[in-house]
C-alpha positions in Angstrom: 29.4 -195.1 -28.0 28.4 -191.3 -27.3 30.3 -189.1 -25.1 28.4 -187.7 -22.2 27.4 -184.1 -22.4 29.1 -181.3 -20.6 27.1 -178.0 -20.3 29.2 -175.0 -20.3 28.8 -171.3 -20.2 31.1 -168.9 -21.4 33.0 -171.6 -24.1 33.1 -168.3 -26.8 35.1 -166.5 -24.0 39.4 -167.0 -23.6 39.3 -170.4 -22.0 36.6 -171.9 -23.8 38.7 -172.3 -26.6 41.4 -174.5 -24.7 38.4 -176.4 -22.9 36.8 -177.4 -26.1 40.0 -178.7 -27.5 41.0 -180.6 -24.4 37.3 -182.0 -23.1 36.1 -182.7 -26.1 38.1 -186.0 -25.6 35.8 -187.3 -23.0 33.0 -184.8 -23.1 30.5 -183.7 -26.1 30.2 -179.9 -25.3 27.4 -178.1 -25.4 27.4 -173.8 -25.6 25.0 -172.1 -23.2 26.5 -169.1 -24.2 25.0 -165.1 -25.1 26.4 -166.5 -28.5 24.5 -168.7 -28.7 20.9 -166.5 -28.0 20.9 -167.8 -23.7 21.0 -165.6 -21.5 22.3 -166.6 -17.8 20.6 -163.5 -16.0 17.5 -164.6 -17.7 16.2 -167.4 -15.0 13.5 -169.2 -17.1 15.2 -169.0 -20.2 18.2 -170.4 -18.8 16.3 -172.9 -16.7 14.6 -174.1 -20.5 18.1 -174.1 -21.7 19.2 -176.6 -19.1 16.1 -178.9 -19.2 16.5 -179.4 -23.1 19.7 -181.6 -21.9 18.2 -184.1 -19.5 20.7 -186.5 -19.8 23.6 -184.0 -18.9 25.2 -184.6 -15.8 27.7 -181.8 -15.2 27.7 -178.1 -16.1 30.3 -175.8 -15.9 30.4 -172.0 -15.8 32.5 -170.0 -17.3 30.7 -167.1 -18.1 31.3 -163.8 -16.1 32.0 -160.1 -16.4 36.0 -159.7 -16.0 36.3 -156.1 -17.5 37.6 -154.9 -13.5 38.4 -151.4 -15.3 35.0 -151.2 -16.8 33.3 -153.0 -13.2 34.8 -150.5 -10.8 32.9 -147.7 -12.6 29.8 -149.4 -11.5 30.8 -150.1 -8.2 27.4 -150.9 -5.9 25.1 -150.7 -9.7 23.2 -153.6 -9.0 21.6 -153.2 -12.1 24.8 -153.4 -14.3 26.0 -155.6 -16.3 28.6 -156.6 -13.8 26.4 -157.3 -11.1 23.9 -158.9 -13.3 26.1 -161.4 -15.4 28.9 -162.3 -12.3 25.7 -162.8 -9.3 22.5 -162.6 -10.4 23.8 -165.1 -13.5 25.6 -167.5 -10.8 22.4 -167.4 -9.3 20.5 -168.7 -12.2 23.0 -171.0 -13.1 23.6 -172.5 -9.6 19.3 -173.0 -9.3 18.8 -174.3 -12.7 22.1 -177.2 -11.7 19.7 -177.9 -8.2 16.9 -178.4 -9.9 17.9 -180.8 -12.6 20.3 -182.4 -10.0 23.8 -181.6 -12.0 26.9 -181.0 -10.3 28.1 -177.1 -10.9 32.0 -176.5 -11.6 31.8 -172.6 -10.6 34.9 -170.7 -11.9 36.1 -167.8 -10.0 39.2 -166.0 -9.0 41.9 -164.7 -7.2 40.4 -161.0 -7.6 38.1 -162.2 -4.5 41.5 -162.1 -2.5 42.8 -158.2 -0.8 46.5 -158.7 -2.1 47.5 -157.7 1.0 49.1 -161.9 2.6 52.8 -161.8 2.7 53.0 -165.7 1.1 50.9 -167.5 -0.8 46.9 -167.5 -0.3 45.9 -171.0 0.3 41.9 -172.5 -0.1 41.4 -171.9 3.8 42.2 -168.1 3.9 39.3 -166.0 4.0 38.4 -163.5 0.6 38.1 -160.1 1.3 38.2 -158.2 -2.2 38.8 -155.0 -2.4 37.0 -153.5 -5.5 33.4 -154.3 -7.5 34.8 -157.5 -9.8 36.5 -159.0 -6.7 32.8 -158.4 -4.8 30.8 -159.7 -7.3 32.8 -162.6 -7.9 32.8 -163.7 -3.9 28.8 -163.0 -4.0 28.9 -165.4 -6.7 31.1 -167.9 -4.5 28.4 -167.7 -2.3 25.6 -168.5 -4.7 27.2 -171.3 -5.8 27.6 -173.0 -2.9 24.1 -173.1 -2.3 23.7 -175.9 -4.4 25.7 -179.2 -2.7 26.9 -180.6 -5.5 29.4 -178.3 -6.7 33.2 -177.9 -7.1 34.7 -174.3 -7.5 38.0 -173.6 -8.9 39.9 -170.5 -8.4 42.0 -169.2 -11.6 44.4 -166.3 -12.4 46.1 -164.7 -15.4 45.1 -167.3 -17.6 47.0 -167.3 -21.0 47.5 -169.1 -23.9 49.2 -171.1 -26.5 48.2 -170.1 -30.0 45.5 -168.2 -31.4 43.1 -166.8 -29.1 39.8 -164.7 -28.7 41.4 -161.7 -27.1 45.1 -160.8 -26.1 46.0 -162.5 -22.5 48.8 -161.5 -19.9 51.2 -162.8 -22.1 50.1 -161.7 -25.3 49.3 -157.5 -24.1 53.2 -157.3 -23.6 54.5 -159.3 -26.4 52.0 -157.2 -28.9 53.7 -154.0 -27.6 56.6 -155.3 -27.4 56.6 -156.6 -31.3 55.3 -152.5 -31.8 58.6 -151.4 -30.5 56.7 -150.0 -27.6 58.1 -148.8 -24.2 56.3 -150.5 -21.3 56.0 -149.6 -17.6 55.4 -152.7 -15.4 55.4 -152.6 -11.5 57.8 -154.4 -9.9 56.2 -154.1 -6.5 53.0 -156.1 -7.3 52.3 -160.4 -7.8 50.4 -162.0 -9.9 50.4 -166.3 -10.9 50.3 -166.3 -14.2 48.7 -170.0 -15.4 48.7 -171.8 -18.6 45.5 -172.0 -19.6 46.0 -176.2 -21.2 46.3 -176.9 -17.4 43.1 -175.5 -16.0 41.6 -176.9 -19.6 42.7 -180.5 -18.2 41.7 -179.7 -14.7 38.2 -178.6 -15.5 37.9 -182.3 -17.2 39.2 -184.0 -14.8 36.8 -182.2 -12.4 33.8 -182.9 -14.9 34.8 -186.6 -14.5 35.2 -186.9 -10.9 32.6 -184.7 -10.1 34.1 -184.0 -5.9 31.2 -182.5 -4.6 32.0 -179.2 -2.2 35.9 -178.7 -2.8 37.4 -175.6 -3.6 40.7 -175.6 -5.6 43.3 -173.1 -6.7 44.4 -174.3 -9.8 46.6 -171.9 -10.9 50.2 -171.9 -12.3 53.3 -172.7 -9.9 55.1 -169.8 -10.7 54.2 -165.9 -8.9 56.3 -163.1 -9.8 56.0 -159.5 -10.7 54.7 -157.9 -14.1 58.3 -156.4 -14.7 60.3 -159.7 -14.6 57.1 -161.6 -16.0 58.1 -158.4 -19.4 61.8 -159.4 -19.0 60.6 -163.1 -19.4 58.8 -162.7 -22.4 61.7 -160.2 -23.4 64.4 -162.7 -23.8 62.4 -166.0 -24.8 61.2 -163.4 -28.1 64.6 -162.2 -28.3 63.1 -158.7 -27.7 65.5 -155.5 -26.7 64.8 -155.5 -23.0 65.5 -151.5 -22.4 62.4 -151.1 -23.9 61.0 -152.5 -20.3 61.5 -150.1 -17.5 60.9 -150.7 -14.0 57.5 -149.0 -12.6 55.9 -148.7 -8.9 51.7 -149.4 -8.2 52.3 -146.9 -5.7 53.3 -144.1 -8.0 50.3 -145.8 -10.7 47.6 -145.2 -8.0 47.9 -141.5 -7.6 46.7 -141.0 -10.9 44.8 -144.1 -11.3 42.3 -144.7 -8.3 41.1 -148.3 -8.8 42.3 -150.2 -6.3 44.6 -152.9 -7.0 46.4 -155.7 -5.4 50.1 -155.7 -4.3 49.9 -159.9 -3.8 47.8 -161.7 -5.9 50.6 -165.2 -5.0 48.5 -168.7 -4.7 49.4 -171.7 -3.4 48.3 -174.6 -5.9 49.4 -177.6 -3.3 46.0 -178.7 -2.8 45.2 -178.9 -6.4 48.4 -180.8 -7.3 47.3 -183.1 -5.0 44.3 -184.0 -6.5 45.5 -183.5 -9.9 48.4 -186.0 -9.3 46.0 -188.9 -8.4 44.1 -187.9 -11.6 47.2 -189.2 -13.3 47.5 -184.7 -14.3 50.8 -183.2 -14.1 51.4 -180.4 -11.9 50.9 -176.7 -13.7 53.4 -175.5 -15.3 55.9 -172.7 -14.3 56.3 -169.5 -16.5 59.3 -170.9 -17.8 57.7 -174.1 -18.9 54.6 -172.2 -20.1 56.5 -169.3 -22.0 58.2 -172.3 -23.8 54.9 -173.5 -25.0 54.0 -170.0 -26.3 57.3 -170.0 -28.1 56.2 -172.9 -29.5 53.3 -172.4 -31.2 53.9 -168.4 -32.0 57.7 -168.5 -33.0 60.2 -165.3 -31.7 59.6 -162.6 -34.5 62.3 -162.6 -37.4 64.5 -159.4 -36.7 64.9 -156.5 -39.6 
């Protein structure tokens, strides 16, 4: 018997990797990808994309601009490339899904957040980002939820196990750390650092259940700052930890102007929840997720 299909955009891009290792249990995937010659800020191309899978029931999107260096130096461009993929793509996406009556898993992200909530930012609090990604990506909240039937999932500092695409959170500091590289990481900032197998699982589970008009944070159950997160990866590696020094966002900002968020902590309650009753463990802590790096990319044979 054939799996059904599941429509994706972005699979080329850091995620899609995990997703088409973990969905392709239940799901035959299907690319609608730049990779693949479709373009999402192209409406009738993408709409012809869409149609040429009639029997497709669910489509997920993936695909955005996440560069937030290279976004704030278009700040208010409309006709960048981060305006264009991250809203006016959504906005494709989330019309060609109405159209052909398929229920849109929208992914976005805790960048639509200020940083400013002492605690953790649950599904209820309102966004209010603070720089162009963060904007684009709550414009494109909005244009999602113009279609009904859609679910949208909130992630953050997604990394992996293994081989990926491009270096994650994890990978930037173990690559300079492996370089013998001094690192300055702020100890007054959070992030949530999540494995990426979890939201892999999740976005299946979501794909099968299909709960139309939720919004989830499925992110990792673990928020701490970039300095311990180094100090983590530091000891798990077995790498000389003097080489990390303690740094302030304050002190980075004077030179740097992007703004940046001090709290970037999210609550994943809801989403355990749900993911318990889809028989879906809840997502793992740093600890438990550095384990699983260590796992598949061993600690580095000292000289």
């Amino acid at each position: 018997m054939s799996k059904p299909k599941l429509l994706v955009t972005g699979l080329s891009g850091l995620l899609g990797s995990r997703i088409q290792s973990i969905a392709s249990r239940w799901f035959d995937l299907v690319n609608l990808d730049i990779t693949e010659g479709i373009d999402i800020t192209n409406r009738d191309q993408f709409y012809e994309a869409v149609q040429s899978h009639p029997d497709a029931k669910v489509l997920v999107h993936l695909a955005a601009f996440t560069d937030v260096s290279r976004a704030y130096a278009q700040t208010d461009d409309k006709e960048g490339p981060c305006y264009r993929i991250n809203v006016i793509g959504t906005e494709n996406v989330a019309w060609a899904c109405s159209q052909n009556d398929l229920h849109l898993i929208h992914i976005s992200t805790d960048f639509v957040f200020d940083g400013r909530k002492e605690g953790s930012y649950v599904e209820t609090d309102m966004p209010n980002p603070i720089e162009w990604y963060g904007r684009t990506k709550w414009m494109a909240e909005e244009a999602a939820r113009r279609t009904n039937d859609r679910t949208i999932i909130r992630l953050a500092f997604p990394y992996v196990a293994g081989p990926a695409p491009r270096p994650d959170v994890i990978q930037n500091i173990y690559n300079k750390l492996l370089e013998g590289q001094e690192l300055n990481l702020f100890t007054d900032q959070i992030t949530t650092p999540t494995f990426a197998d979890d939201i892999a699982n999740g976005i299946a589970a979501l794909a099968r259940v299909r709960p139309a008009g939720e919004l989830f944070h499925l992110v990792g159950s673990s928020s701490l700052t970039p300095f311990d997160l180094g100090l983590k990866i530091a000891r798990v590696f077995n790498f000389d930890e003097s080489k990390i020094h303690p740094s302030s966002i304050e002190e980075y900002m004077k030179k740097d102007p992007r703004p940046r968020h001090r709290r970037l902590q999210l609550s994943n309650a809801k989403w355990t929840a749900f993911a318990q009753r889809q028989g879906l463990n809840k997502p793992l802590t740093i600890d438990e997720g550095l384990a699983r790096v260590v796992q598949a990319q061993p600690a580095p044979t000292k000289k």
